[in-house]
C-alpha positions as CSV (number, residue, x, y, z in Angstrom):
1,X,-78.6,-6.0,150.0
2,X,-82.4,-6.5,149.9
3,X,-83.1,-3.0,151.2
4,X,-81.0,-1.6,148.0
5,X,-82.9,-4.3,146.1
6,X,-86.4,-2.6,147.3
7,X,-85.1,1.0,146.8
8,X,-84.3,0.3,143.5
9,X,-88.1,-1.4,142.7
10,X,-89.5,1.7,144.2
11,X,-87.9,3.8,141.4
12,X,-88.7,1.5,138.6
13,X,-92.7,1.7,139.8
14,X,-92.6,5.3,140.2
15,X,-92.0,5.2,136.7
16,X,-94.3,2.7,135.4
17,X,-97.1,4.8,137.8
18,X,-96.4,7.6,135.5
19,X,-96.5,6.3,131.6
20,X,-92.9,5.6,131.2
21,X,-90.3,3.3,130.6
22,X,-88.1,2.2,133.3
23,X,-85.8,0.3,131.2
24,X,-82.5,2.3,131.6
25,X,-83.5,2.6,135.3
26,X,-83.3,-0.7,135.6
27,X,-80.0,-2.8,137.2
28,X,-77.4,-3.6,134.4
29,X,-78.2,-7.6,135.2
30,X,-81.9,-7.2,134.6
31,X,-81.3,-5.3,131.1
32,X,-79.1,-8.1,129.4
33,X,-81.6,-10.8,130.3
34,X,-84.5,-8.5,128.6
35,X,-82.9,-6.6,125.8
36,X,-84.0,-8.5,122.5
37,X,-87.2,-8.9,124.5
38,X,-90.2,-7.5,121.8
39,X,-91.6,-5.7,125.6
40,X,-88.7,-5.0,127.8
41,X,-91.2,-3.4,130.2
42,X,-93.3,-6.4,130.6
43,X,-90.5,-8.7,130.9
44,X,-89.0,-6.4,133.6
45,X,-92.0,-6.3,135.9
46,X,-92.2,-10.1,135.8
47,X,-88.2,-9.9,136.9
48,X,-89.4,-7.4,139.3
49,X,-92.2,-9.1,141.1
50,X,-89.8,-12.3,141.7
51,X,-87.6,-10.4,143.4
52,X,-90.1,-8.9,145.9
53,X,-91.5,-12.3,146.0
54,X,-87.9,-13.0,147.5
55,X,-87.0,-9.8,149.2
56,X,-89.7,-10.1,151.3
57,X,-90.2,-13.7,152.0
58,X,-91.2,-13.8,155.8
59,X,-88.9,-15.9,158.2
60,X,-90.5,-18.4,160.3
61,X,-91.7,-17.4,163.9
62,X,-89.8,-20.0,165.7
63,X,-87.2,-22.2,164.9
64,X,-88.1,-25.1,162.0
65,X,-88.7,-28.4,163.3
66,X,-88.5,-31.7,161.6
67,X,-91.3,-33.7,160.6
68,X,-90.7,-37.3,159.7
69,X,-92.6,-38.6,157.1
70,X,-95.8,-40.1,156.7
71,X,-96.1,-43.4,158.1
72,X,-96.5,-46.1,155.6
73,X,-99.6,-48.2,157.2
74,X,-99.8,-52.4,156.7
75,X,-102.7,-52.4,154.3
76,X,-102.6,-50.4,151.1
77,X,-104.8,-48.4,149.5
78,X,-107.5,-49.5,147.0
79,X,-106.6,-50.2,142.9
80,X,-108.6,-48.1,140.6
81,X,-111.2,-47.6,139.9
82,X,-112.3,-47.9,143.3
83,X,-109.3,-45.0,144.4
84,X,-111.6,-42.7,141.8
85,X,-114.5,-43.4,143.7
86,X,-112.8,-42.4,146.9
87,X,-111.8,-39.2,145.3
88,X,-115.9,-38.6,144.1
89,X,-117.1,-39.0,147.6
90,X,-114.5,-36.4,148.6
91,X,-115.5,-34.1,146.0
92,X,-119.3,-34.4,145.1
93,X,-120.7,-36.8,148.2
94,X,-119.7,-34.3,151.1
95,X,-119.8,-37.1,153.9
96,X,-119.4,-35.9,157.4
97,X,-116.6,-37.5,159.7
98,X,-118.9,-40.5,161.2
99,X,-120.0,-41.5,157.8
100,X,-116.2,-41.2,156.3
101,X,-115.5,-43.9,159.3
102,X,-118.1,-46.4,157.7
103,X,-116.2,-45.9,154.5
104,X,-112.6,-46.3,155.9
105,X,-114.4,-49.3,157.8
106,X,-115.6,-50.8,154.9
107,X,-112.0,-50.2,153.1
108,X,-110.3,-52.0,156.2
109,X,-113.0,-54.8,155.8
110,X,-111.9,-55.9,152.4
111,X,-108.0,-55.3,153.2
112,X,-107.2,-51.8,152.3
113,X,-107.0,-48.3,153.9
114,X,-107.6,-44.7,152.6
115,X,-105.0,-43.1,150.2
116,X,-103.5,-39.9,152.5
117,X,-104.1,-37.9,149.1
118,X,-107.4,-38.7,148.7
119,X,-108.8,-38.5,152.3
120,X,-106.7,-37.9,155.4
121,X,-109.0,-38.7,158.3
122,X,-110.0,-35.7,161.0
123,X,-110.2,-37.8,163.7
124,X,-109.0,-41.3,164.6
125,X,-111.2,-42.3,168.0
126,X,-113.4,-44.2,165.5
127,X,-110.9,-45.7,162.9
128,X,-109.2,-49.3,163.2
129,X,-106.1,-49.0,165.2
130,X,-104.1,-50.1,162.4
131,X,-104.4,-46.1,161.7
132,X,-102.7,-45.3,165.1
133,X,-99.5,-44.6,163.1
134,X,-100.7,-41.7,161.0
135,X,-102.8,-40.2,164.8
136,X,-99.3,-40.3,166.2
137,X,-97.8,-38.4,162.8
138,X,-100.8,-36.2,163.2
139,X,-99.1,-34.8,166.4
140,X,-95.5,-34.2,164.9
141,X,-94.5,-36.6,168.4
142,X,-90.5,-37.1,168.4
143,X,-90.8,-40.6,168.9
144,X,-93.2,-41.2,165.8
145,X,-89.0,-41.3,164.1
146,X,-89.1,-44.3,165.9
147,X,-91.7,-46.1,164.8
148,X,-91.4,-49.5,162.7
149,X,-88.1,-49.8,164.1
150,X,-89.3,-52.9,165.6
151,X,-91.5,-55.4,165.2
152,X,-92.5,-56.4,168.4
153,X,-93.2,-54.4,171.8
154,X,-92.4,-54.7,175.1
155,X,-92.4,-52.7,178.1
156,X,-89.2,-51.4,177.4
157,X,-89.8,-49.5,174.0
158,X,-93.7,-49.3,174.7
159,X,-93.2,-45.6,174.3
160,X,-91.4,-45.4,170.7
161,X,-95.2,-46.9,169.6
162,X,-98.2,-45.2,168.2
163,X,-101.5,-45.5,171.0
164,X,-103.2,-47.9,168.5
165,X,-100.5,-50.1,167.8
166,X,-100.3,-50.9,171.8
167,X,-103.3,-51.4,171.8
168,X,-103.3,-54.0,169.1
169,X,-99.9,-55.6,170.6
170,X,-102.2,-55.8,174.0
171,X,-105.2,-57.4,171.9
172,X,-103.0,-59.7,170.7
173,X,-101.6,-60.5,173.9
174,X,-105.0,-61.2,175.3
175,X,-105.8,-63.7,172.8
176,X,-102.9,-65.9,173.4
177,X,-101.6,-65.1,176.6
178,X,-104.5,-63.5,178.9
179,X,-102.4,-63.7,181.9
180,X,-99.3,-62.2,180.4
181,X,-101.5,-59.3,179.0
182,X,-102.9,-58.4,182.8
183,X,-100.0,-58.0,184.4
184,X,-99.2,-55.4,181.2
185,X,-102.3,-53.1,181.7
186,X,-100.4,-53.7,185.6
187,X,-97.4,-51.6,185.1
188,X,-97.8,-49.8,182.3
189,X,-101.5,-48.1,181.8
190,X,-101.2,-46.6,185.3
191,X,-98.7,-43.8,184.2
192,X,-101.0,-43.3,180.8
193,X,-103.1,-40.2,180.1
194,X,-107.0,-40.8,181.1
195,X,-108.2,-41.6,177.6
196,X,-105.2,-43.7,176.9
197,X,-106.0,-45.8,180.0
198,X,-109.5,-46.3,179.2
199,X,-108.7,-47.5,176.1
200,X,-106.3,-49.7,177.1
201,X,-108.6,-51.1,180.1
202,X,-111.5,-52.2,177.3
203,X,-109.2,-54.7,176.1
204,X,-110.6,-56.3,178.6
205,X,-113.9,-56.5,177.5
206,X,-112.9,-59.7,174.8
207,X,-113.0,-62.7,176.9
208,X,-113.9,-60.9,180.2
209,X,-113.2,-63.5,182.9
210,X,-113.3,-64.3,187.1
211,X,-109.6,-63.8,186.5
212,X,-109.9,-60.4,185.6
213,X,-111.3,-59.0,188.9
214,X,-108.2,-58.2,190.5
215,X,-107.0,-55.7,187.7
216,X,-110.4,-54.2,187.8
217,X,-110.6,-53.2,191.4
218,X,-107.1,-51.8,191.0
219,X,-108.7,-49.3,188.8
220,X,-112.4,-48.9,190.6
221,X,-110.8,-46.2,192.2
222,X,-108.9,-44.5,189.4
223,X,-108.3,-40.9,189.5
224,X,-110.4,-40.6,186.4
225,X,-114.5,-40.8,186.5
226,X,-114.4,-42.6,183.4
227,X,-112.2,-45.4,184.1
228,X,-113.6,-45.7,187.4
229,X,-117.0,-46.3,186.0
230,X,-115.5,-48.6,183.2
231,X,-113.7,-50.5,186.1
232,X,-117.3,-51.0,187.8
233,X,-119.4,-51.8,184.8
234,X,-117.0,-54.9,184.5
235,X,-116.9,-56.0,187.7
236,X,-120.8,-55.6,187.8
237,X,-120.7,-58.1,184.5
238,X,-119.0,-60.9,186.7
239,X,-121.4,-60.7,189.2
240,X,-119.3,-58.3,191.4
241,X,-120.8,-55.1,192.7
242,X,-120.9,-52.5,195.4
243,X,-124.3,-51.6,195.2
244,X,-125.9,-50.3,198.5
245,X,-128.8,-52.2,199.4
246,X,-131.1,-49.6,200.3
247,X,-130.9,-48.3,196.9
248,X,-131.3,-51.9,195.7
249,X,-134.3,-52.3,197.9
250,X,-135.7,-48.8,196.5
251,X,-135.4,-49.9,192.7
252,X,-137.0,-53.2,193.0
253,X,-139.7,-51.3,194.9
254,X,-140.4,-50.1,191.8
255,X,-141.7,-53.6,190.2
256,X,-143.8,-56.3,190.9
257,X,-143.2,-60.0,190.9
258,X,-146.2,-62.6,190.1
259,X,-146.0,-65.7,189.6
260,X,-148.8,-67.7,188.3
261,X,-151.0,-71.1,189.0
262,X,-148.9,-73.7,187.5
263,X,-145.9,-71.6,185.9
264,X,-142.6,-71.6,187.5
265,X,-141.4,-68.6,185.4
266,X,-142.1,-65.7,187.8
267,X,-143.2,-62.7,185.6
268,X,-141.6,-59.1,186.5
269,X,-143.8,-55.7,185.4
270,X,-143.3,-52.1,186.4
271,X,-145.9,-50.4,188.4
272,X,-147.8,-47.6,187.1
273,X,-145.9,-44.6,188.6
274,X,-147.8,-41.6,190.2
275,X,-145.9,-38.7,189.6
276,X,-142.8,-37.5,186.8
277,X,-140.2,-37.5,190.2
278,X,-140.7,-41.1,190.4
279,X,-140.1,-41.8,187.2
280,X,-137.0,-39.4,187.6
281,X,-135.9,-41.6,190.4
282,X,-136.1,-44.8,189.2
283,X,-134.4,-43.8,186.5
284,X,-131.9,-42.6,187.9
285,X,-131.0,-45.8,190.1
286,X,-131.2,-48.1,187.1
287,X,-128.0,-46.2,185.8
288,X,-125.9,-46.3,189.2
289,X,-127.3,-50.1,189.9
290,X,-126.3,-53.1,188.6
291,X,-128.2,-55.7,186.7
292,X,-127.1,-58.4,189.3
293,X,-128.3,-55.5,192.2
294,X,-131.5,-55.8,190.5
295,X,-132.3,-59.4,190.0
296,X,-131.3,-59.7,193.7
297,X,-133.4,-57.1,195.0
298,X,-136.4,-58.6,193.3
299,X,-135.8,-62.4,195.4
300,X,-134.5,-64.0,192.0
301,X,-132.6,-67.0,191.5
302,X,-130.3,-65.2,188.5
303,X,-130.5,-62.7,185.7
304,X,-131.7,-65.1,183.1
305,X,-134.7,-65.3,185.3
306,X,-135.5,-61.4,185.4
307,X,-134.9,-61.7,182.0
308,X,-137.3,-64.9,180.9
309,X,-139.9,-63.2,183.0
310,X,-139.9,-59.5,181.6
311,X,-143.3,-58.2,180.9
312,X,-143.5,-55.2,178.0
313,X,-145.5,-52.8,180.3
314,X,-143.9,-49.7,178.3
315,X,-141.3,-49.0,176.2
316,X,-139.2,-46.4,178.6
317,X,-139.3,-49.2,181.2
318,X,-138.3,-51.8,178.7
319,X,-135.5,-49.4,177.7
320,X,-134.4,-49.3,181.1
321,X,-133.9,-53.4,181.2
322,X,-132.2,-53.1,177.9
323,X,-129.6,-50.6,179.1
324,X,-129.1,-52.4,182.5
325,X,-128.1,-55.4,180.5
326,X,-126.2,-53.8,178.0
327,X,-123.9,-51.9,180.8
328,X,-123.5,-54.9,183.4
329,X,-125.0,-57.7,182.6
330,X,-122.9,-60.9,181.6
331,X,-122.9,-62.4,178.0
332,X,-125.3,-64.9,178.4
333,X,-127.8,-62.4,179.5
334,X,-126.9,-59.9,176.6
335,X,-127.5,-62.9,174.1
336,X,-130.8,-64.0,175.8
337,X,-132.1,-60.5,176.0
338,X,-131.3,-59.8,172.4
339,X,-133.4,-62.9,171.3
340,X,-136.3,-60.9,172.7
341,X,-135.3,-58.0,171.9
342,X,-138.2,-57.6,169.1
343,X,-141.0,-58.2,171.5
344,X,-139.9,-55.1,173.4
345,X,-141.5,-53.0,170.9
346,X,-140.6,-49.2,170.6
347,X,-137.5,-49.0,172.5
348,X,-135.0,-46.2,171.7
349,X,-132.5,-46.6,168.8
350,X,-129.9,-46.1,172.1
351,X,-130.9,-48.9,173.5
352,X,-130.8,-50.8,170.9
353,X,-127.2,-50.1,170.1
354,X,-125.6,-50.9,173.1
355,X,-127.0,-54.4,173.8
356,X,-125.9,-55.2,169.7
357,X,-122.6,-53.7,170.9
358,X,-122.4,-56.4,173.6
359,X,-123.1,-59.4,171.1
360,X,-120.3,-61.5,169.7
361,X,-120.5,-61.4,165.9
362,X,-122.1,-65.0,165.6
363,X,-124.8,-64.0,167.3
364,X,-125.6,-60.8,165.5
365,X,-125.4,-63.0,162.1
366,X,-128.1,-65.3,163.6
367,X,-130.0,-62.1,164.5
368,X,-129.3,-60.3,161.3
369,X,-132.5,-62.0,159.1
370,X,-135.3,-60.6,161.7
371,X,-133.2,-57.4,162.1
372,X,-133.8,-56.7,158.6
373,X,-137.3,-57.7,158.4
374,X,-138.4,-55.4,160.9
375,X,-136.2,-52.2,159.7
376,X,-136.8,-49.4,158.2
377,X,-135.7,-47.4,154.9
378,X,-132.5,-46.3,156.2
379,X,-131.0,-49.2,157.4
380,X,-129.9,-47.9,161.0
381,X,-130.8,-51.2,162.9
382,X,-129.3,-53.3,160.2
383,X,-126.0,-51.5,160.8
384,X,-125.7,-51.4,164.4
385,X,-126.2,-55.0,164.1
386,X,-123.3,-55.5,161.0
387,X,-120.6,-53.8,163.1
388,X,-117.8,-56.1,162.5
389,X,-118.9,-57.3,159.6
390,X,-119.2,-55.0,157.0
391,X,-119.7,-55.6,153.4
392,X,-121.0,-58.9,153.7
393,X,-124.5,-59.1,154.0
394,X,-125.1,-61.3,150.6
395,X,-128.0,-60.2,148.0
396,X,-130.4,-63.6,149.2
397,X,-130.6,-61.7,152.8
398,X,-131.5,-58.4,151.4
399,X,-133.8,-59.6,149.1
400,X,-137.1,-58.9,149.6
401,X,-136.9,-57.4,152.6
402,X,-139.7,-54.5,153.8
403,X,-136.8,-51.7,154.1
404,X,-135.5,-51.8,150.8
405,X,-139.2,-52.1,149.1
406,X,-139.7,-48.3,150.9
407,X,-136.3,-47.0,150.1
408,X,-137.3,-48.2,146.2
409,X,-140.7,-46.3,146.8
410,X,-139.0,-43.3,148.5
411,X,-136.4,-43.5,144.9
412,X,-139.2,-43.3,142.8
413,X,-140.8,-40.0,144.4
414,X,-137.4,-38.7,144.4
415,X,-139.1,-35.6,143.1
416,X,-141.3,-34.9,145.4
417,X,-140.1,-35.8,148.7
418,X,-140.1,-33.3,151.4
419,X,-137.0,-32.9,153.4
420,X,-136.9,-35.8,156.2
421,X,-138.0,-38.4,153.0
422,X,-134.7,-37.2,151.6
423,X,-132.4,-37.7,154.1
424,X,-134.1,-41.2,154.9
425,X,-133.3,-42.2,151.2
426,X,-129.8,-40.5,151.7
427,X,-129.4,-42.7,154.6
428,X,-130.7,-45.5,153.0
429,X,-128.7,-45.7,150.2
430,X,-125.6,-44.9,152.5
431,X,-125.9,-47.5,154.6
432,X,-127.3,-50.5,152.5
433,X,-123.7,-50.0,150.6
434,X,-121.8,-50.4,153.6
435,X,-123.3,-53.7,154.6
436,X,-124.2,-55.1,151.2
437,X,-121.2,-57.3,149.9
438,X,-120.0,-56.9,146.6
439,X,-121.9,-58.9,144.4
440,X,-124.9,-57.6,146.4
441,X,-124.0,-53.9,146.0
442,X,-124.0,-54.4,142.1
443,X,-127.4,-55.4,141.9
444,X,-128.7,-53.0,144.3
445,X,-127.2,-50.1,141.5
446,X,-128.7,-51.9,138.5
447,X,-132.0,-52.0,140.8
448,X,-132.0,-48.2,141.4
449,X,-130.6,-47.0,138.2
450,X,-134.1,-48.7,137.1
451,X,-135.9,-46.5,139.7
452,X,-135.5,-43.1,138.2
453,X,-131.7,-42.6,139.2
454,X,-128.8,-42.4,137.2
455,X,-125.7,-44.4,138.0
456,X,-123.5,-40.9,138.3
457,X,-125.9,-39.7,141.6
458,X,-124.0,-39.2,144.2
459,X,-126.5,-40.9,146.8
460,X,-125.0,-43.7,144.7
461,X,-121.6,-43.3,145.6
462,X,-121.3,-46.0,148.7
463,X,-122.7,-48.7,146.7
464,X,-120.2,-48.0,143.1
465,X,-117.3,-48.0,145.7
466,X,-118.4,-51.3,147.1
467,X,-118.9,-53.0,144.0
468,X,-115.4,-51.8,142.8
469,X,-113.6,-52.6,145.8
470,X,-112.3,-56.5,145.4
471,X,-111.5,-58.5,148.3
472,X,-107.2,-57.7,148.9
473,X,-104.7,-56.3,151.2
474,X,-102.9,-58.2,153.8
475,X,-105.9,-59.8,155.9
């Protein structure tokens, strides 16, 4: 049928190809729709072109498979007119995919997640797990049919869940029952994929207890490299480690230990190092050593002691401390090291990072005023230090401080900034309306639509989405 179909098409164009009408050659069907029509000819190449359209429609390559439907997630998207602003980001903003998970942060922070429409996310490694239905869509899995079936799991249907909603079953687990939750990650995160397992294993990081040990050094000797040195760093953190002593004794070679006339606070300085494979060496034991290993080697009593004792000699050996501590030492040495954190001047934005990363999110609040005061115009300390809490930096805090005078300054000489002045303001203005809460980002737009911008930049567009995004959802 559709090869006489095509046949007959071919005739009707070799006609049109040379000046004439192909009406009469036309099939009896086509004529009686087209023959009052004021141009028969036009009408019957419009009949003719649908009917190639569906001679030749191409049959799939394999057989069809069914794709169940979009996952409906248990916070919901934003009212206008804070969905518009969504949509400008998408169109005029061009974000990049690690400053699109700010934004979907920033929507989860104030109870809602991003419209599928507007903006379906690339990646979800860096999104709230609460998206872990839409990753599992994402990958057409059977079993995503049988999500929400249920609204609890257990080790029976674990599998008929998405990755992120285990995980948040599991977090919930080790809040209320932190025994019950070990002897899950027990049976079931052996027979996960790598990544899966990892994931699953930092769980333990909330609330990381003695009683823990026993599921870590099941895993210190994983068939993954990454667990395994997950598995260490957290044993190291309870003051468990398999360091080798001669290595221990090399490192602490590497410093000195003074202690002066009437002070019983010893004081611990690097020694000035003669040659670049030194240096190349010692750094390369303080990432294989533990923080424990270290204060040990050196004859201390604990880590609070290498810690109270630290002298600033330099700020690659300071860096070093930092990331020890970060990586394996216990709380109360991540929260005595960040209190003097800004007497270590100049160490890496790293560094940095991962020690806020260890901090529990009172203590990054208490830390938050000297954070800002010592920032600079785009913000990046300020919001390593608000992860966890964004959008709620209030307009008293901000205030004032030195950063936002120069990102002012660097608004006002929009015009002739040279290119790394423009991405600082762009960074700026991008951050400061992630951490800003809502009353706050409304007067941060009246104060730069005074500085020379107009409300419709796109630079803008964090900060107008803030301020339009009330406080909802199911928190």
């Amino acid at each position: 049928m559709k090869t006489e179909l095509l046949d007959q098409i071919e005739v009707l164009k070799s006609i049109w190809m040379i000046g004439g009408s192909a009406l009469e050659k036309s099939p009896v069907g086509w004529r009686e729709c087209i023959n009052e029509d004021t141009s028969p000819d036009v009408a019957l190449v419009t009949i003719a072109g649908q009917a190639i359209q569906f001679a030749l429609q191409p049959l799939p390559e394999a057989d069809l498979k069914f794709v169940p439907c979009l996952p409906q997630l248990r916070l919901p998207p934003p009212p206008q007119p804070a969905r518009q602003e969504i949509c400008n980001l998408v169109r005029i903003a061009k974000l990049d995919e690690t400053q699109w998970s700010g934004v979907i942060r920033l929507l989860a922070a104030r109870g809602y997640t991003v419209h599928p429409i507007d903006y379906f996310p690339k990646s979800f490694s860096k999104l709230p797990d609460l998206y872990g239905p839409w990753e599992l869509w994402l990958r057409t899995d059977q079993s995503a049919t049988e999500m929400n079936q249920s609204t609890s799991i257990d080790t029976n249907d674990w599998n008929h869940f998405s990755p992120g909603e285990r995980r948040q079953a599991l977090s919930e687990l080790r809040k209320n029952q932190p025994a019950a939750s070990r002897d899950w990650i027990l049976q079931i995160t052996p027979s996960l994929p790598a990544d899966e397992r990892l994931r699953v294993l930092e769980i333990l990081k909330e609330g990381l207890c003695l009683e823990d040990q026993d599921v870590l050094e099941s895993f210190s000797n994983d068939r993954s490299s990454k667990v395994q040195n997950f598995a260490h760093k957290m044993l190291a953190r309870l003051g468990v480690s398999q360091d080798r002593e001669n290595e221990i004794a090399e490192f602490a070679d590497f410093f000195s230990v003074t202690t002066k006339l009437f002070s019983r606070v010893p004081k611990i300085a690097a020694k000035p190092l003669k040659n670049e494979s030194q240096i190349k060496r010692r750094d390369e034991l303080s990432t294989s050593l533990s923080l424990h290993s270290f204060a040990r080697g050196l004859s201390l009593s604990s880590e609070d002691e290498l810690i109270n004792g630290w002298e600033h000699v330099d700020a690659h050996t300071s860096d070093i401390l930092v990331q020890m501590v970060a990586a394996t030492g216990s709380e109360n040495s991540a929260a005595l090291l960040a209190s003097r954190i800004f007497s270590l001047n100049g160490i890496s934005a790293e560094a940095f990072q991962q020690l806020f990363e260890r901090l529990g999110k009172a203590s990054r609040i208490e830390l938050l005023p000297r954070v800002l005061q010592s920032d600079d115009a785009s913000f990046v300390a300020a919001l390593t230090c608000c992860q966890g809490m964004l959008g709620e930096v209030p307009w008293d805090m901000l205030e004032g401080v030195p950063a936002l005078k120069r990102l002012k300054k660097l608004c006002m000489e929009s015009s002739s900034m040279n290119a790394v002045q423009q991405s600082t303001l762009r960074q700026g203005l991008y951050t400061i309306g992630l951490v800003a809460d809502r009353d706050a980002a409304g007067r941060l737009l009246l104060e730069f639509s005074q500085e020379k911008m107009v409300t419709s930049d796109p630079m803008l567009g964090i900060l107008k989405l803030n301020h339009s995004l009330p406080p909802g959802g199911n928190l």
